[in-house]
VMD Tcl script that builds the backbone (N, CA, C; Angstrom):
set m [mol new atoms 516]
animate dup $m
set s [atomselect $m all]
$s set {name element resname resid chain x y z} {
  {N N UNK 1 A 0.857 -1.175 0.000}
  {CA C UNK 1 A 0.000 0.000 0.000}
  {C C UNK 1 A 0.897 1.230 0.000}
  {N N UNK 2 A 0.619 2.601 -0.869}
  {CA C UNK 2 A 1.698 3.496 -0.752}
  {C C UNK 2 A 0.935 4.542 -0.083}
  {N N UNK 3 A 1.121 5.799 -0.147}
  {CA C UNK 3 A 0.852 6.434 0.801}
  {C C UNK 3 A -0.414 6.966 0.507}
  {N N UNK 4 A -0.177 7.275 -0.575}
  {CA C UNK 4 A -1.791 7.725 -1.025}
  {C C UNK 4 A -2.929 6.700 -0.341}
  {N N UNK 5 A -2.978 5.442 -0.892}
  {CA C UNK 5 A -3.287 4.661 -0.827}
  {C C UNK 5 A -4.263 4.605 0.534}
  {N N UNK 6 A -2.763 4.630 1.761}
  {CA C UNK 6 A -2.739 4.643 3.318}
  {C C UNK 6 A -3.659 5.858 3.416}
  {N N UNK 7 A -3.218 7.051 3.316}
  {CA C UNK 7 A -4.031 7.899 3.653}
  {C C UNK 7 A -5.363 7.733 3.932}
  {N N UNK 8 A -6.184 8.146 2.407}
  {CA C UNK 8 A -7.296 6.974 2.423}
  {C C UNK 8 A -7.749 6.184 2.655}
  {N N UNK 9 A -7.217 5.000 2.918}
  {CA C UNK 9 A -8.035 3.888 3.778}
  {C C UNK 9 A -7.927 4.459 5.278}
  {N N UNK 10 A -7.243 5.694 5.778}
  {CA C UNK 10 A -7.363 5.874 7.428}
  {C C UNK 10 A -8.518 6.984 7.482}
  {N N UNK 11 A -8.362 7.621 5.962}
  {CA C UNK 11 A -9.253 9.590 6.000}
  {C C UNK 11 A -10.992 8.882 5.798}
  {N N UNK 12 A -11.144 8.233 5.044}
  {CA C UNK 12 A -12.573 7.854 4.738}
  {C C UNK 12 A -13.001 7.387 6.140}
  {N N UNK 13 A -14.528 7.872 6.672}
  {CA C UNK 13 A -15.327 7.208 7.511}
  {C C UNK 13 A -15.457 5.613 6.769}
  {N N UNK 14 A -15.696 5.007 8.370}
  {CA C UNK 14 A -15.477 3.531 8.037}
  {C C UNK 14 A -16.521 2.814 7.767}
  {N N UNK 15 A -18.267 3.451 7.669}
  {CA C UNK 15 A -19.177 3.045 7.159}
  {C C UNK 15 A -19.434 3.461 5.974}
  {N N UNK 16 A -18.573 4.064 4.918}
  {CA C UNK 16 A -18.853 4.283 3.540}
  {C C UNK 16 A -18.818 3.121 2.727}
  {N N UNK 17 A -17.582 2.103 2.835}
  {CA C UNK 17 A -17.617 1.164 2.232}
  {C C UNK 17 A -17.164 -0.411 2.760}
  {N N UNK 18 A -17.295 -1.212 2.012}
  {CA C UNK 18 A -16.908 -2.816 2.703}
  {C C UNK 18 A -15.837 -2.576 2.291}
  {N N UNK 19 A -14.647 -2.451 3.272}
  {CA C UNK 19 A -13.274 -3.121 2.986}
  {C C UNK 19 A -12.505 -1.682 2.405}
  {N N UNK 20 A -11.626 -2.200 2.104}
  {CA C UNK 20 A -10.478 -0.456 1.595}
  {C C UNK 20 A -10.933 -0.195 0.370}
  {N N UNK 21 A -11.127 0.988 0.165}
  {CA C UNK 21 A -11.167 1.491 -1.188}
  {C C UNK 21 A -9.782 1.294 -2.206}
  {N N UNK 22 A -10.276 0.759 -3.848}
  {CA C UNK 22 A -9.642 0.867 -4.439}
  {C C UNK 22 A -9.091 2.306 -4.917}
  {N N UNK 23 A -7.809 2.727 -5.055}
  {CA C UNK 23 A -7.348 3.799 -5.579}
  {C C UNK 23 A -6.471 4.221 -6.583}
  {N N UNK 24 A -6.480 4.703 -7.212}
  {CA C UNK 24 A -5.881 4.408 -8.776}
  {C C UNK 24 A -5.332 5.710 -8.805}
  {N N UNK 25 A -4.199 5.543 -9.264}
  {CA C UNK 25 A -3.129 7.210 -9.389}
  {C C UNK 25 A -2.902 7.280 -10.665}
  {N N UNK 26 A -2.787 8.292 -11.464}
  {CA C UNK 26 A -1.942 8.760 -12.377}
  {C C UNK 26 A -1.411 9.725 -12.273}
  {N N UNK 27 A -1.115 10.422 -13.344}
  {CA C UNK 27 A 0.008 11.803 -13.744}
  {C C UNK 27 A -1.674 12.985 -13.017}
  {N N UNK 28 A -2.364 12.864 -13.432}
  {CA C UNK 28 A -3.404 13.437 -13.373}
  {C C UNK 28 A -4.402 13.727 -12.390}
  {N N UNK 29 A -4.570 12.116 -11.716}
  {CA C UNK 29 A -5.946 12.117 -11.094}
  {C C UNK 29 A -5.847 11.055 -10.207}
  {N N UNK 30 A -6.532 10.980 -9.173}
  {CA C UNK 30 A -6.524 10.265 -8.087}
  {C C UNK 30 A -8.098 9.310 -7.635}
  {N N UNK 31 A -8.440 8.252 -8.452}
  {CA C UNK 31 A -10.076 7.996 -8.287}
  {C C UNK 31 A -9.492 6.695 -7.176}
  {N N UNK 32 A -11.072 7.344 -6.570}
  {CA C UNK 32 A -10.854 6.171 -5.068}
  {C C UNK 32 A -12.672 5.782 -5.551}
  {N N UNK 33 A -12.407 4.385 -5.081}
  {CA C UNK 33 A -13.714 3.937 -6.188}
  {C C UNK 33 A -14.095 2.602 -4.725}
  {N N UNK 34 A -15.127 3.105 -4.193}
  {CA C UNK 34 A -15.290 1.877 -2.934}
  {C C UNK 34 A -16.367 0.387 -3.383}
  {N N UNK 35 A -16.538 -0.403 -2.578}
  {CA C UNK 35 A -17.725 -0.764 -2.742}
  {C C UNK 35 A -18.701 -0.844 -1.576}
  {N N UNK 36 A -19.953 -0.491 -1.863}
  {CA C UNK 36 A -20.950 -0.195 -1.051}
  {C C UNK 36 A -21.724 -1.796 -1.132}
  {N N UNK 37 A -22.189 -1.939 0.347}
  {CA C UNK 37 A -23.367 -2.948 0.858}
  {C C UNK 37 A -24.576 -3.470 -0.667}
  {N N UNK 38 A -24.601 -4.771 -1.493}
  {CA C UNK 38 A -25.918 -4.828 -2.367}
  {C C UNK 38 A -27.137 -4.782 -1.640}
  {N N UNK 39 A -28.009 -4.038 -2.464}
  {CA C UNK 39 A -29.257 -4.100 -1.843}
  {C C UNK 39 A -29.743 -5.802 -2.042}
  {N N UNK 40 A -30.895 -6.068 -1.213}
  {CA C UNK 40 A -31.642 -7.186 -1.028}
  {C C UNK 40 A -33.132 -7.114 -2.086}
  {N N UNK 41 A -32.863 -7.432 -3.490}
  {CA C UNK 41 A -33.924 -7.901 -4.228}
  {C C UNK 41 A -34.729 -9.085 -4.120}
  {N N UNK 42 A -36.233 -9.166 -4.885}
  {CA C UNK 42 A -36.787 -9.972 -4.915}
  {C C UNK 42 A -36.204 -10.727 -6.119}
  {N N UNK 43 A -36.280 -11.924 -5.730}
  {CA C UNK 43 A -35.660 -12.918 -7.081}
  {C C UNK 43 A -36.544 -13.630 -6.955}
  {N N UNK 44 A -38.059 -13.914 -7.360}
  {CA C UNK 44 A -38.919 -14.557 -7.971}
  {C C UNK 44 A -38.919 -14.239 -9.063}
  {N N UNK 45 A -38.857 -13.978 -9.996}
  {CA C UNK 45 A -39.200 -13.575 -11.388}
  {C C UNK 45 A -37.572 -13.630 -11.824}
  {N N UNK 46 A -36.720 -14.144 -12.605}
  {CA C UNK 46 A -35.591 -14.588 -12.872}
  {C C UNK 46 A -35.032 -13.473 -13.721}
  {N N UNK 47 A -36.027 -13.352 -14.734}
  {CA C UNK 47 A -35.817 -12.353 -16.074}
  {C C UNK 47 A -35.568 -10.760 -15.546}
  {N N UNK 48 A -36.685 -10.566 -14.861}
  {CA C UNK 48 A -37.010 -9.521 -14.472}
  {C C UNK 48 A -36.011 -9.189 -13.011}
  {N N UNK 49 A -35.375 -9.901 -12.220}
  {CA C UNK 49 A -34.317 -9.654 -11.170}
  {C C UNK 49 A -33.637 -9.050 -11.574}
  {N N UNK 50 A -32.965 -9.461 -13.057}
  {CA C UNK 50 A -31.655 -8.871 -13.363}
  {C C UNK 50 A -31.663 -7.126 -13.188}
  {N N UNK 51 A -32.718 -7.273 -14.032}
  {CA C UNK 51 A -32.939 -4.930 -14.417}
  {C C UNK 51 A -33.626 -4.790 -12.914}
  {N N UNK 52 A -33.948 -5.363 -12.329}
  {CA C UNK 52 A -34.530 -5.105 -10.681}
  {C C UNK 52 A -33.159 -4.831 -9.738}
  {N N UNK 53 A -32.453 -5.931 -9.783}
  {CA C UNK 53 A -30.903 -5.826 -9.243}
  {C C UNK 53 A -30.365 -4.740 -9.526}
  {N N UNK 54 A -29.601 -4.407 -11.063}
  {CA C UNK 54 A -28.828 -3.288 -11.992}
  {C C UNK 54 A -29.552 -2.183 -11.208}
  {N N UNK 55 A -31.132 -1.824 -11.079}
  {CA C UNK 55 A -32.115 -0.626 -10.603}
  {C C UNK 55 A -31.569 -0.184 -8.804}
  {N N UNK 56 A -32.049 -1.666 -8.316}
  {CA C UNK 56 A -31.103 -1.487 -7.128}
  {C C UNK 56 A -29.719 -0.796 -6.462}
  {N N UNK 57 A -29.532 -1.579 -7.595}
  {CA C UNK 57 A -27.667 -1.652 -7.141}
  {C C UNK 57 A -26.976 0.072 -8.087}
  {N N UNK 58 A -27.590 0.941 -8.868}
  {CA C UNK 58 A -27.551 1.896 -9.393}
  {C C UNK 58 A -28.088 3.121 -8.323}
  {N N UNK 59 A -29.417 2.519 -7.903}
  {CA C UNK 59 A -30.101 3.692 -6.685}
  {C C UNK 59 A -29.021 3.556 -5.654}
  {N N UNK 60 A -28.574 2.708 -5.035}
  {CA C UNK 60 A -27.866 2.668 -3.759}
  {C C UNK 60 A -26.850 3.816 -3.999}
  {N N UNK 61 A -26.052 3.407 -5.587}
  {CA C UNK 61 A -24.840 4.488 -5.745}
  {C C UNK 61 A -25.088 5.987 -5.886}
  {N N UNK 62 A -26.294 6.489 -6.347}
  {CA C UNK 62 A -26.676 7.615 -6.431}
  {C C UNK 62 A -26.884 7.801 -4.922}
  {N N UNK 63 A -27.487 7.041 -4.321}
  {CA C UNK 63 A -28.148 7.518 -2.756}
  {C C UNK 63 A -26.622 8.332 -1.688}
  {N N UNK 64 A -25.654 6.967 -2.307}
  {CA C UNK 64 A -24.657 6.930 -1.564}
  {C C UNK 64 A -23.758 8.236 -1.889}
  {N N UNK 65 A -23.697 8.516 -3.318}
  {CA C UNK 65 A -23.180 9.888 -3.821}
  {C C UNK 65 A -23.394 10.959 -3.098}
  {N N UNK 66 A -24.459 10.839 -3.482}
  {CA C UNK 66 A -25.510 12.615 -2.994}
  {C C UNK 66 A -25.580 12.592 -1.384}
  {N N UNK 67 A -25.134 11.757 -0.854}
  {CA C UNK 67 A -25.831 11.402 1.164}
  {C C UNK 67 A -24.107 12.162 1.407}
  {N N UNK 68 A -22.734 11.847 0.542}
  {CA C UNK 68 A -21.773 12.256 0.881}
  {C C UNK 68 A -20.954 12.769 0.483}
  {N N UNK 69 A -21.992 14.037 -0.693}
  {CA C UNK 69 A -21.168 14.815 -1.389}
  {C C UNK 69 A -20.421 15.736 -0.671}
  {N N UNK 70 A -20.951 16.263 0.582}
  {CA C UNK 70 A -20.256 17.287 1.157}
  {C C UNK 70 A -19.005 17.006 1.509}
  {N N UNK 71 A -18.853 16.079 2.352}
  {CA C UNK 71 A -17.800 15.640 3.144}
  {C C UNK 71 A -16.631 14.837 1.988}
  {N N UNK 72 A -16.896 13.899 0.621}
  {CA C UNK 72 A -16.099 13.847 -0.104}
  {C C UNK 72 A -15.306 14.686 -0.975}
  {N N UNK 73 A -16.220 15.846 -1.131}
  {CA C UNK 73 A -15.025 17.538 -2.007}
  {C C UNK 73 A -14.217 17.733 -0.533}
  {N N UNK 74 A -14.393 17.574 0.793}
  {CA C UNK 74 A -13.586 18.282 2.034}
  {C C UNK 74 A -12.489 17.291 1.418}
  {N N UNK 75 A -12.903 16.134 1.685}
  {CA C UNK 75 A -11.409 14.728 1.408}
  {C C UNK 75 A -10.811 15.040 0.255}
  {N N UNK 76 A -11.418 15.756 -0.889}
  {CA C UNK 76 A -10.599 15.483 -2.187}
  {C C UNK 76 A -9.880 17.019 -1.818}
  {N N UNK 77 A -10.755 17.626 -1.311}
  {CA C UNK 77 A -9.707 19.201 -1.251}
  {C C UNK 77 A -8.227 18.723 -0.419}
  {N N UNK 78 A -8.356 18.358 0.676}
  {CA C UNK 78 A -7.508 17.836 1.482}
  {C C UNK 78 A -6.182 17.120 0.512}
  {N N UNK 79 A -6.878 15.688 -0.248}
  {CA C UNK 79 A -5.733 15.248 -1.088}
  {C C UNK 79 A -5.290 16.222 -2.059}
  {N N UNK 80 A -6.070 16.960 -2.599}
  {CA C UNK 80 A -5.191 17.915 -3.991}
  {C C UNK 80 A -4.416 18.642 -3.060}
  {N N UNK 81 A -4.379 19.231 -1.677}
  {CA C UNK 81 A -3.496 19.832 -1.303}
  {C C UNK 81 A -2.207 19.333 -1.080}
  {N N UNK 82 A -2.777 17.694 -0.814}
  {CA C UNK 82 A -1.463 17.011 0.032}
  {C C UNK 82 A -0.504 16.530 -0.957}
  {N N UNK 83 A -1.047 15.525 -1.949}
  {CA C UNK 83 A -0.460 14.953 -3.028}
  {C C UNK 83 A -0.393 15.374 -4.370}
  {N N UNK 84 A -1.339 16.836 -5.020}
  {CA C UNK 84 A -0.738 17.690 -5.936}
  {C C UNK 84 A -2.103 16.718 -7.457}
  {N N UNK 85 A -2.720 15.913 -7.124}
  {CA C UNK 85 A -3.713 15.457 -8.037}
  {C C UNK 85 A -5.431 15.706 -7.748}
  {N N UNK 86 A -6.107 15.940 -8.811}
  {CA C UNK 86 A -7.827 15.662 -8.944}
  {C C UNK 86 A -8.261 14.871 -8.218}
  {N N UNK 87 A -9.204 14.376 -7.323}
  {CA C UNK 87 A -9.626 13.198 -7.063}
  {C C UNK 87 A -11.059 13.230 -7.328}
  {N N UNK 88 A -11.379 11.922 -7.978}
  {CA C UNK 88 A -12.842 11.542 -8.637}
  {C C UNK 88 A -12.876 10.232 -7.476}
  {N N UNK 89 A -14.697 10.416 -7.628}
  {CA C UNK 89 A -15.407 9.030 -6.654}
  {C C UNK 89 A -15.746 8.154 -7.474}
  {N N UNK 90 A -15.820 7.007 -7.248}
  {CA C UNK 90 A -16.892 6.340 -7.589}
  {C C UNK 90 A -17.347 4.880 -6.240}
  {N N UNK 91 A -17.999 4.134 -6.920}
  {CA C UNK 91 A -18.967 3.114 -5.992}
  {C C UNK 91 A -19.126 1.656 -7.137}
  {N N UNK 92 A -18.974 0.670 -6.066}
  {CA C UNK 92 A -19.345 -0.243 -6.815}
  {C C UNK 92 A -20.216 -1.063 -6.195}
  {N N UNK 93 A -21.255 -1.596 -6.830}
  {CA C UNK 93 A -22.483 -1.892 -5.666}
  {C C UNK 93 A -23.133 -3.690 -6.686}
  {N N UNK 94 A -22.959 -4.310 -6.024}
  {CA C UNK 94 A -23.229 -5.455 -7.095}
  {C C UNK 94 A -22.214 -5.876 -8.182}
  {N N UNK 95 A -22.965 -5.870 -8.994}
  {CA C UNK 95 A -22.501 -5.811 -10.777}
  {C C UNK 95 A -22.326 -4.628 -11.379}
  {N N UNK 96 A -22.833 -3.358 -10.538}
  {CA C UNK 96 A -22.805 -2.364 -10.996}
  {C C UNK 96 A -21.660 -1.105 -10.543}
  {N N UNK 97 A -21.089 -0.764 -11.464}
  {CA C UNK 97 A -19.888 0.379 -11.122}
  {C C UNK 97 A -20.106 1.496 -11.609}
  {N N UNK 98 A -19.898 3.005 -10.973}
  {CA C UNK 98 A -19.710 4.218 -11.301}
  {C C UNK 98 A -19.037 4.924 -11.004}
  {N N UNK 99 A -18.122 5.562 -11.891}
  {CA C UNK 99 A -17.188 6.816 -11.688}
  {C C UNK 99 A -17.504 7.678 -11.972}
  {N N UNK 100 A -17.613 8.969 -11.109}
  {CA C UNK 100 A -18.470 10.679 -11.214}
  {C C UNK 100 A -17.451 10.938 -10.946}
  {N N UNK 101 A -17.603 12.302 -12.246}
  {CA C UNK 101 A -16.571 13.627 -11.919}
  {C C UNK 101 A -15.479 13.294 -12.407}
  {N N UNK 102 A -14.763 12.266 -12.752}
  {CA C UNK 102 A -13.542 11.902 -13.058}
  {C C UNK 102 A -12.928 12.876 -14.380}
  {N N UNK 103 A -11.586 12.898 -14.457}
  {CA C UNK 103 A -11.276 13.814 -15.576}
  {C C UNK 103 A -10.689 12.973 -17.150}
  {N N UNK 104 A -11.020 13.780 -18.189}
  {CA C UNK 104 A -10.764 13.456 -19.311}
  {C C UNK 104 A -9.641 14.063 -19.987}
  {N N UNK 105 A -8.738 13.600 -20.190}
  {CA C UNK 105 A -7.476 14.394 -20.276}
  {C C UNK 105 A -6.939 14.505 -21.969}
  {N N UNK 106 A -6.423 15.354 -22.638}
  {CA C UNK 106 A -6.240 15.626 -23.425}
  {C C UNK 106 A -4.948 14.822 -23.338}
  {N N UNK 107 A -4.714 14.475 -24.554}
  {CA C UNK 107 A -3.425 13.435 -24.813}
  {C C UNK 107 A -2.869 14.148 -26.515}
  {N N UNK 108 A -1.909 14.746 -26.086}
  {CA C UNK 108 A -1.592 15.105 -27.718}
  {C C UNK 108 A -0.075 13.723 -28.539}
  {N N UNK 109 A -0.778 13.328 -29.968}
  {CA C UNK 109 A 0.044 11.838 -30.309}
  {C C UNK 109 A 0.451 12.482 -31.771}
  {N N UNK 110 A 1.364 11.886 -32.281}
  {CA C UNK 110 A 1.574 11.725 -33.903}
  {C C UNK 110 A 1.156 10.502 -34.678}
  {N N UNK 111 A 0.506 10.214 -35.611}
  {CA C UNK 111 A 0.357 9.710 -35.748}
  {C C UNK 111 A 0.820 9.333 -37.665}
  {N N UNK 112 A 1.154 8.563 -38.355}
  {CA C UNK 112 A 1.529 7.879 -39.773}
  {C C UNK 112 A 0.180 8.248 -39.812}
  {N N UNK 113 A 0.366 8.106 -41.205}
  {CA C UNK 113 A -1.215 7.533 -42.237}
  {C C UNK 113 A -1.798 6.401 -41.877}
  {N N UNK 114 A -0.680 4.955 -41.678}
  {CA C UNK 114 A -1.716 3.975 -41.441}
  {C C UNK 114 A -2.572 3.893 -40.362}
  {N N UNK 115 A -1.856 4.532 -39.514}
  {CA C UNK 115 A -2.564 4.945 -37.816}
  {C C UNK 115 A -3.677 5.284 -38.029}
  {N N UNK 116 A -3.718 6.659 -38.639}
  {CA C UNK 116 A -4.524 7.769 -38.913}
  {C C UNK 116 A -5.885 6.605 -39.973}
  {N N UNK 117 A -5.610 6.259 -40.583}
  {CA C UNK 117 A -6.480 5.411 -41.730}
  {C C UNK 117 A -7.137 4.613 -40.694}
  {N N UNK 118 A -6.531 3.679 -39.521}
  {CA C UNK 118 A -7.290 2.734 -38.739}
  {C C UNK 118 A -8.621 4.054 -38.068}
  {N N UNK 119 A -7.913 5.108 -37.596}
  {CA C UNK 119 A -8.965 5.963 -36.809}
  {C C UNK 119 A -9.825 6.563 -37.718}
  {N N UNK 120 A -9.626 6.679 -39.028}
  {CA C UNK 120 A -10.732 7.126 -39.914}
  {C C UNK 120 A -11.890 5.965 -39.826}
  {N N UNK 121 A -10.971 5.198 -40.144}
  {CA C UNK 121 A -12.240 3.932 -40.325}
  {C C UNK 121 A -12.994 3.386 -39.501}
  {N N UNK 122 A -12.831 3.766 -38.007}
  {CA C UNK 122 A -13.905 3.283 -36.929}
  {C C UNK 122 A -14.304 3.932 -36.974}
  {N N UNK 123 A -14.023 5.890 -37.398}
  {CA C UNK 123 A -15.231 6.935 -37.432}
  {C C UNK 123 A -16.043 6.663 -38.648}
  {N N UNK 124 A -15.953 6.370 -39.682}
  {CA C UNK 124 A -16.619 6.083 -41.245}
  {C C UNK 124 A -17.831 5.121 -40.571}
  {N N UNK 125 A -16.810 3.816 -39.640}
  {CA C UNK 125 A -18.118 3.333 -39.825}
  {C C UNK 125 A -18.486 3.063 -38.263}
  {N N UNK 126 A -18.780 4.764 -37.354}
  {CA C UNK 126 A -20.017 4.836 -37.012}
  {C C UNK 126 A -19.457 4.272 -35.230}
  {N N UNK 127 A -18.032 3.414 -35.062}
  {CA C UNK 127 A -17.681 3.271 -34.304}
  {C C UNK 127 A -17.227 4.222 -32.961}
  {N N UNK 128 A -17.056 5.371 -33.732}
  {CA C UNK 128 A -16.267 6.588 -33.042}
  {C C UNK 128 A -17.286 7.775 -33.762}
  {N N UNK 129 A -17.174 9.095 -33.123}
  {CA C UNK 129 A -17.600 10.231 -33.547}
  {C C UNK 129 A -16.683 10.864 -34.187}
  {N N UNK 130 A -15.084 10.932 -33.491}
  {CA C UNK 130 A -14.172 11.422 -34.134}
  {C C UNK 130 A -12.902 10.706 -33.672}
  {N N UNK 131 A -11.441 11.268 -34.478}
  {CA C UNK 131 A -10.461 10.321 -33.902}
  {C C UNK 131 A -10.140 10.305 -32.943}
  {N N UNK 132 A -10.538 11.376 -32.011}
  {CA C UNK 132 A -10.187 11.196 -30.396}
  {C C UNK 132 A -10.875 10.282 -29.914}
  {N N UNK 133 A -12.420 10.030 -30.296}
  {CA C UNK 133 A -12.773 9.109 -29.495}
  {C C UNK 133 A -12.214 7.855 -30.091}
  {N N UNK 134 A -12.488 7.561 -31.127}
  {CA C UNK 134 A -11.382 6.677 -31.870}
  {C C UNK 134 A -10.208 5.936 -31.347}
  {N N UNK 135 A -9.102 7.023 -30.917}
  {CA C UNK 135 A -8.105 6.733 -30.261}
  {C C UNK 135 A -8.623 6.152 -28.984}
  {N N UNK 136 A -9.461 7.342 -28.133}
  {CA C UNK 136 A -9.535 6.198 -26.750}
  {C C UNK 136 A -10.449 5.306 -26.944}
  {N N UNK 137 A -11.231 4.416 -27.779}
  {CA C UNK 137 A -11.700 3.192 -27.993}
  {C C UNK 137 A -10.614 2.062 -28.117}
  {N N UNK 138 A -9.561 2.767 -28.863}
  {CA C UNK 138 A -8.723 1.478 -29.240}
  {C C UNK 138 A -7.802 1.523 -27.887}
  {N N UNK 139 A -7.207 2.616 -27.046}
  {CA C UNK 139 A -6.610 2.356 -25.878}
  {C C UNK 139 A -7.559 1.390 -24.932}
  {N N UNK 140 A -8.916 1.811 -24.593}
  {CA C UNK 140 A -9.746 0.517 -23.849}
  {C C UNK 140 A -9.761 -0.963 -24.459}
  {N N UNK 141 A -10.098 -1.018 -25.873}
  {CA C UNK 141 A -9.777 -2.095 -26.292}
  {C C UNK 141 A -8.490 -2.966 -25.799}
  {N N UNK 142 A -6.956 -2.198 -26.271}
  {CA C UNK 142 A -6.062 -3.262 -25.969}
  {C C UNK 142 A -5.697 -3.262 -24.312}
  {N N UNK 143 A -6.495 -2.263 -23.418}
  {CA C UNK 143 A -6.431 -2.613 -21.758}
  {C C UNK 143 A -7.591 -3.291 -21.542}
  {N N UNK 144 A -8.230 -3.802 -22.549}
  {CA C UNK 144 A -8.884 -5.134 -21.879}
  {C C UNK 144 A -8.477 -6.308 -22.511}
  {N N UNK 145 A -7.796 -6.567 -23.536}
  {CA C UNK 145 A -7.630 -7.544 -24.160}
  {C C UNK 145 A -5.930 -7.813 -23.654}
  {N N UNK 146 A -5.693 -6.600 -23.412}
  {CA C UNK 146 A -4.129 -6.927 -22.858}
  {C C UNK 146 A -3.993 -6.844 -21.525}
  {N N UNK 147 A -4.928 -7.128 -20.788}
  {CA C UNK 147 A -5.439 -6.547 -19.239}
  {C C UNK 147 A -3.737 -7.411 -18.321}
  {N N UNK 148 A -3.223 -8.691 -18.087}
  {CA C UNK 148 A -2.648 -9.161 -17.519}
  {C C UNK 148 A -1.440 -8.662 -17.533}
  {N N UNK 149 A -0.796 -8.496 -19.277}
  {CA C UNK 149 A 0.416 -8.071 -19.659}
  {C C UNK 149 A 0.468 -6.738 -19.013}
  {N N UNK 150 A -0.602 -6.119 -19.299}
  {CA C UNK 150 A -0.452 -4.712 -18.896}
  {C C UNK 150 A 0.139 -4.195 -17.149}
  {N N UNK 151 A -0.954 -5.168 -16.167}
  {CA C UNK 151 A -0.990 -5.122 -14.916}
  {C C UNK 151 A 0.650 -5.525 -14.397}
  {N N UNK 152 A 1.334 -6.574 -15.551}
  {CA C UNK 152 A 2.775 -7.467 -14.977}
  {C C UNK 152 A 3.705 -5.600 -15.551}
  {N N UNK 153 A 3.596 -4.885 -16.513}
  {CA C UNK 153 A 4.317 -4.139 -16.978}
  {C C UNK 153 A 4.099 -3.118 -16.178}
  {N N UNK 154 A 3.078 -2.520 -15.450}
  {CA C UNK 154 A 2.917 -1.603 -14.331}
  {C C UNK 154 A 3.755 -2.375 -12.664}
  {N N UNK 155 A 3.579 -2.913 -12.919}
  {CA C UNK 155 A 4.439 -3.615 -11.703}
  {C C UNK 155 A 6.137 -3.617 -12.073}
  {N N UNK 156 A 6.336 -3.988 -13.077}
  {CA C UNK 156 A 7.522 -4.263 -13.135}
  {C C UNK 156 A 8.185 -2.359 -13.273}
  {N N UNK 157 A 7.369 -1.238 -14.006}
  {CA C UNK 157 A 7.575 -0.343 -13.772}
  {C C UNK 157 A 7.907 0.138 -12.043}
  {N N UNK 158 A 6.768 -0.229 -11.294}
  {CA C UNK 158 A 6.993 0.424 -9.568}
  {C C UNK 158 A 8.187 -0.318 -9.176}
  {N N UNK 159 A 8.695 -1.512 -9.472}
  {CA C UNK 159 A 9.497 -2.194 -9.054}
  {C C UNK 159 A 10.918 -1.178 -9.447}
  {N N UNK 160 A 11.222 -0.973 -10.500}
  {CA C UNK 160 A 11.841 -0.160 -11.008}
  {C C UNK 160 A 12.085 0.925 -10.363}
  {N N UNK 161 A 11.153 1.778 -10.001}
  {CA C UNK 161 A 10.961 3.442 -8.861}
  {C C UNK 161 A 11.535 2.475 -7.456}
  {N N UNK 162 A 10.813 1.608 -7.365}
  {CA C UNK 162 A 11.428 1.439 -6.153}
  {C C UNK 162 A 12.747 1.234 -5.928}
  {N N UNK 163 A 13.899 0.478 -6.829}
  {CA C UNK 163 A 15.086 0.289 -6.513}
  {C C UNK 163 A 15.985 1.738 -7.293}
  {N N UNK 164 A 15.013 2.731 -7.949}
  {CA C UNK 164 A 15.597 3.875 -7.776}
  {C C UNK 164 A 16.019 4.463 -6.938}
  {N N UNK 165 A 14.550 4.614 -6.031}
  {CA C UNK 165 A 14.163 5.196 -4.771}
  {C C UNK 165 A 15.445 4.650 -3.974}
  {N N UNK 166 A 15.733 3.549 -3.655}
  {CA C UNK 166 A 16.570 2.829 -2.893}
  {C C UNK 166 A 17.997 2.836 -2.808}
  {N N UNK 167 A 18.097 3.168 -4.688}
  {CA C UNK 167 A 19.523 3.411 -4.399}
  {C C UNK 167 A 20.551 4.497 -4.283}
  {N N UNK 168 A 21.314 4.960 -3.940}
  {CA C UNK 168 A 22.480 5.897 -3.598}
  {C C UNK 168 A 21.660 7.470 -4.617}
  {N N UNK 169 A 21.501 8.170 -3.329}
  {CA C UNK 169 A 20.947 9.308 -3.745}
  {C C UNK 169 A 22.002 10.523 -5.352}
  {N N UNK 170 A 21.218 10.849 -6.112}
  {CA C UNK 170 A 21.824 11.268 -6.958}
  {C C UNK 170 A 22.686 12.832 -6.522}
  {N N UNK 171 A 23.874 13.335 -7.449}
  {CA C UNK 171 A 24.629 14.138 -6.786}
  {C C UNK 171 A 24.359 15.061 -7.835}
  {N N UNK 172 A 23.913 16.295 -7.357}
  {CA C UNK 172 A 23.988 16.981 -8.404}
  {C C UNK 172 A 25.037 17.961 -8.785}
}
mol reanalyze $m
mol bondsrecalc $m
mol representation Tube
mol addrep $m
């Protein structure tokens, strides 16, 4: 757990969520994403549970939003002061997940023709609105299809900071 991390699991009241909140850092933004208690549906009707559940488990996260908006801008003011990033909420309640407020960050790339030709062609046909969204379709795409590789290459990155961190301070 790093510090951010720590913080958070000590700053959050301890009836917001089951267990530590997940927290996710970047260059950018700081989303702490908990999970909240499922509500208790009727499951007689099999078909009809499912969108009864999703209804459930969607109201709880709104309930849970709005019951602790005040006190979560105090926590996120607190972290942008401490650690220098945005912080976005979200909730995960069931099957169901939401991230509010989170930020969308401008990414400026170069791109070849053939690049450029793949992002025309998911906008042509209807996949994308434009090549930005384009582009971030195909970044979600290969972080789900490359989800493991990805998770071993972020690790092997911190591993890296860490025996930076560790070794013989630089002289300037």
């Amino acid at each position: 757990m790093n510090e951010i991390e720590g913080w958070f699991a000590g700053r959050l009241p301890d009836d917001w969520f089951e267990g530590v909140p997940e927290v996710t850092i970047d260059r950018d933004e700081i989303v702490v994403v908990g999970t909240l208690t499922a509500p208790t549906v009727d499951k007689s009707d099999e078909g009809a549970d499912q969108d009864g559940a999703r209804a459930a488990e969607s109201g709880r996260i709104k309930r849970w939003r709005e019951d602790t908006r005040g006190k979560r801008m105090r926590i996120a003011d607190e972290a942008q002061r401490r650690f220098g990033g945005k912080v976005a909420w979200g909730a995960v309640c069931g099957e169901t997940r939401e991230v509010f407020t989170n930020l969308s960050v401008p990414v400026m790339t170069r791109l070849r023709q053939p690049e450029r030709r793949v992002l025309d062609t998911l906008v042509d046909g209807g996949v994308a609105r434009s090549r930005s969204e384009a582009l971030a379709w195909c970044v979600r795409l290969v972080g789900q299809h490359e989800d493991d590789w990805i998770g071993r290459l972020r690790e092997a990155v911190a591993a890296v900071h860490e025996v930076r961190d560790d070794g013989p301070a630089a002289k300037s």
